[in-house]
RODORO-599065 format. One line per field, with one value per residue (C-alpha): residue number from 0; residue in one letter; z negated, x, y. Coordinates in steps of 0.2 Angstrom, whole numbers, plus 5000, padded with zeros to 4 digits. Example, Ala and Ser with C-alpha at 12.3 -4.5 7.8 and 13.67 -1.06 7.14 Angstrom:
// residues 2
i	c(0, 1)
aa	c(A, S)
Z	c(4961, 4964)
X	c(5062, 5068)
Y	c(4978, 4995)
This chain:
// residues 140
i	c(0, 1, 2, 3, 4, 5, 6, 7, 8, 9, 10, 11, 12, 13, 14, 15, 16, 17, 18, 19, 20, 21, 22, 23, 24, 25, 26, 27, 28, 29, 30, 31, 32, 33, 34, 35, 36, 37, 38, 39, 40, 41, 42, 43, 44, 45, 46, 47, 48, 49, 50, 51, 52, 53, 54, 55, 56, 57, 58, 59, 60, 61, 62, 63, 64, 65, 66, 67, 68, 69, 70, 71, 72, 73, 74, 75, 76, 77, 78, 79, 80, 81, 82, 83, 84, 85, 86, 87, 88, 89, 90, 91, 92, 93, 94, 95, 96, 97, 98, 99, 100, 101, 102, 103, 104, 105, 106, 107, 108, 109, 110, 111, 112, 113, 114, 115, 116, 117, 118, 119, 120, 121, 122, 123, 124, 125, 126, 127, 128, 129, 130, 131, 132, 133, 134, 135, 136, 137, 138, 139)
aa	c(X, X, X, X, X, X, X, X, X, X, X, X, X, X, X, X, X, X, X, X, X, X, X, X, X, X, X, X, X, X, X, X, X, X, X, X, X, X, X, X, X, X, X, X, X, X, X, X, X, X, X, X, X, X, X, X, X, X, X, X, X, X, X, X, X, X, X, X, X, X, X, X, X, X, X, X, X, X, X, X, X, X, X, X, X, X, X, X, X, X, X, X, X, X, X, X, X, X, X, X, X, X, X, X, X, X, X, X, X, X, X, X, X, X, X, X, X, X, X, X, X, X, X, X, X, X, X, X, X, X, X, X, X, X, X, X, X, X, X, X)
Z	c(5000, 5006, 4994, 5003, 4986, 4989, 4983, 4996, 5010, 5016, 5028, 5035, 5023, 5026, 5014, 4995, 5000, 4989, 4995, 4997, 4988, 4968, 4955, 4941, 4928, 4929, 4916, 4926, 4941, 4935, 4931, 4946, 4937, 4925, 4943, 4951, 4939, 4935, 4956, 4953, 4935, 4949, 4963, 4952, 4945, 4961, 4968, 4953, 4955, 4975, 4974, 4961, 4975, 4987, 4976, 4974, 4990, 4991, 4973, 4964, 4960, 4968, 4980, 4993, 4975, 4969, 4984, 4985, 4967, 4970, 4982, 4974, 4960, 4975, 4980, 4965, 4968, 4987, 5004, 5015, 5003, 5001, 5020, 5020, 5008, 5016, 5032, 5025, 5017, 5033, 5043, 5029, 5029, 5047, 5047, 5033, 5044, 5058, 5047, 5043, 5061, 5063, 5080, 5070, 5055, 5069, 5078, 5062, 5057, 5073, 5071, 5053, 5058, 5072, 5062, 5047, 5060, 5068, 5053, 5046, 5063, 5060, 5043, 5046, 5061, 5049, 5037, 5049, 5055, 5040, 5024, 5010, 5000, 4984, 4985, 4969, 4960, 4945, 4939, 4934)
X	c(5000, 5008, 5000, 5013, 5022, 5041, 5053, 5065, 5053, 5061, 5051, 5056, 5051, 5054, 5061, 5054, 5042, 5045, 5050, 5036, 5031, 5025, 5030, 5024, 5036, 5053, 5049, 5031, 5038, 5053, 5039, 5025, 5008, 5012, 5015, 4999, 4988, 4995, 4991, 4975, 4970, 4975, 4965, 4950, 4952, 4955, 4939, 4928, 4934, 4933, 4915, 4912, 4917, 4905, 4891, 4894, 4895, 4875, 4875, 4880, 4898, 4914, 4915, 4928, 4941, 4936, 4940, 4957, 4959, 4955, 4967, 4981, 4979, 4978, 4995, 5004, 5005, 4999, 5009, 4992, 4987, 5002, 5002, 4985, 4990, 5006, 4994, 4981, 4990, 5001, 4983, 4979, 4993, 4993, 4976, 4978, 4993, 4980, 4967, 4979, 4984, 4980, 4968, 4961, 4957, 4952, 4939, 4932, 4927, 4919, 4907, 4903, 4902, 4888, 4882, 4877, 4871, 4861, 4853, 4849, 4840, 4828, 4827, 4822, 4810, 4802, 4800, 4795, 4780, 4774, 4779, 4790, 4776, 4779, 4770, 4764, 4753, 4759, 4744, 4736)
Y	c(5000, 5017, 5029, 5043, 5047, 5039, 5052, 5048, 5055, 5069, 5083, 5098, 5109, 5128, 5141, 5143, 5124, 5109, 5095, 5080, 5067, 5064, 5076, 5065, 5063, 5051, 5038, 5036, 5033, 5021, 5009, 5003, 4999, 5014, 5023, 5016, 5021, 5038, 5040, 5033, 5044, 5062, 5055, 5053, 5070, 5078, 5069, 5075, 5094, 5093, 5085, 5099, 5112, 5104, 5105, 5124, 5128, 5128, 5135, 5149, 5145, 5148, 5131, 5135, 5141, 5125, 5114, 5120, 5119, 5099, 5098, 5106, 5094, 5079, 5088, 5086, 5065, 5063, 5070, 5072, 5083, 5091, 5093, 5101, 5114, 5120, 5122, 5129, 5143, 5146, 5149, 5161, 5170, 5171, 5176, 5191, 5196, 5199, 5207, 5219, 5225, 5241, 5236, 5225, 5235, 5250, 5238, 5233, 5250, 5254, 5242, 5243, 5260, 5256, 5244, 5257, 5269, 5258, 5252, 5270, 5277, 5261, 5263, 5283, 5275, 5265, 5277, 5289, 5278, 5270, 5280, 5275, 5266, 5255, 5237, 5238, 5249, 5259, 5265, 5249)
């Protein structure tokens, strides 16, 4: 059974990365059933936290934080899931890079811009039309 955790795995890890594979403690992995079952105590964990995340994606509840917080602790024993993380921050730093380009940032505000007009002119058209009238009565 390959559970991806071999320290002697080597990857091509850029600057400031860790290198792959476990991080659980030496005397932990000096010994295989002690080893197993540590890797099987972090995937239960990381399962219960991940499956937490997807129940508050419909809910109130900050899913997506809680995901990655699953997989970070599925990171700490397993390589996919270190492998996931390291892409996953790379396309958000990639993609905070180009929310921060001044086109960007200028297109953006154009069309929150139209966006707000547009919405006032039919908010004054409504108002216009009908009257600004309160669905309830306050005199009861």
């Amino acid at each position: 059974m390959n559970t991806g955790s071999d320290e002697d795995k080597t990857a091509e890890t850029s600057e400031g990365e860790q290198p792959l594979g476990s991080r659980a403690p030496e005397f932990i992995k000096a010994r295989r059933t002690l080893h197993l079952s540590w890797q099987v105590g972090v995937f239960i964990v990381g399962l219960a936290v991940v499956v937490a995340g997807v129940i508050m994606l419909p809910l109130p509840g900050p899913g997506w934080l809680v995901i990655f917080a699953g997989m970070a602790i599925w990171a700490t024993e397993f390589v996919w899931a270190q492998l996931v993380l390291r892409w996953t921050k790379r396309k958000v730093t990639e993609a905070a890079q180009r929310a921060l380009d001044p086109e960007v940032r200028r297109r953006n505000l154009i069309l929150i811009t139209t966006g707000l007009v547009i919405t006032g002119v039919l908010l004054g058209v409504y108002l216009w039309k009908f009257g600004f009238v309160m669905p309830w009565s306050i005199a009861q």
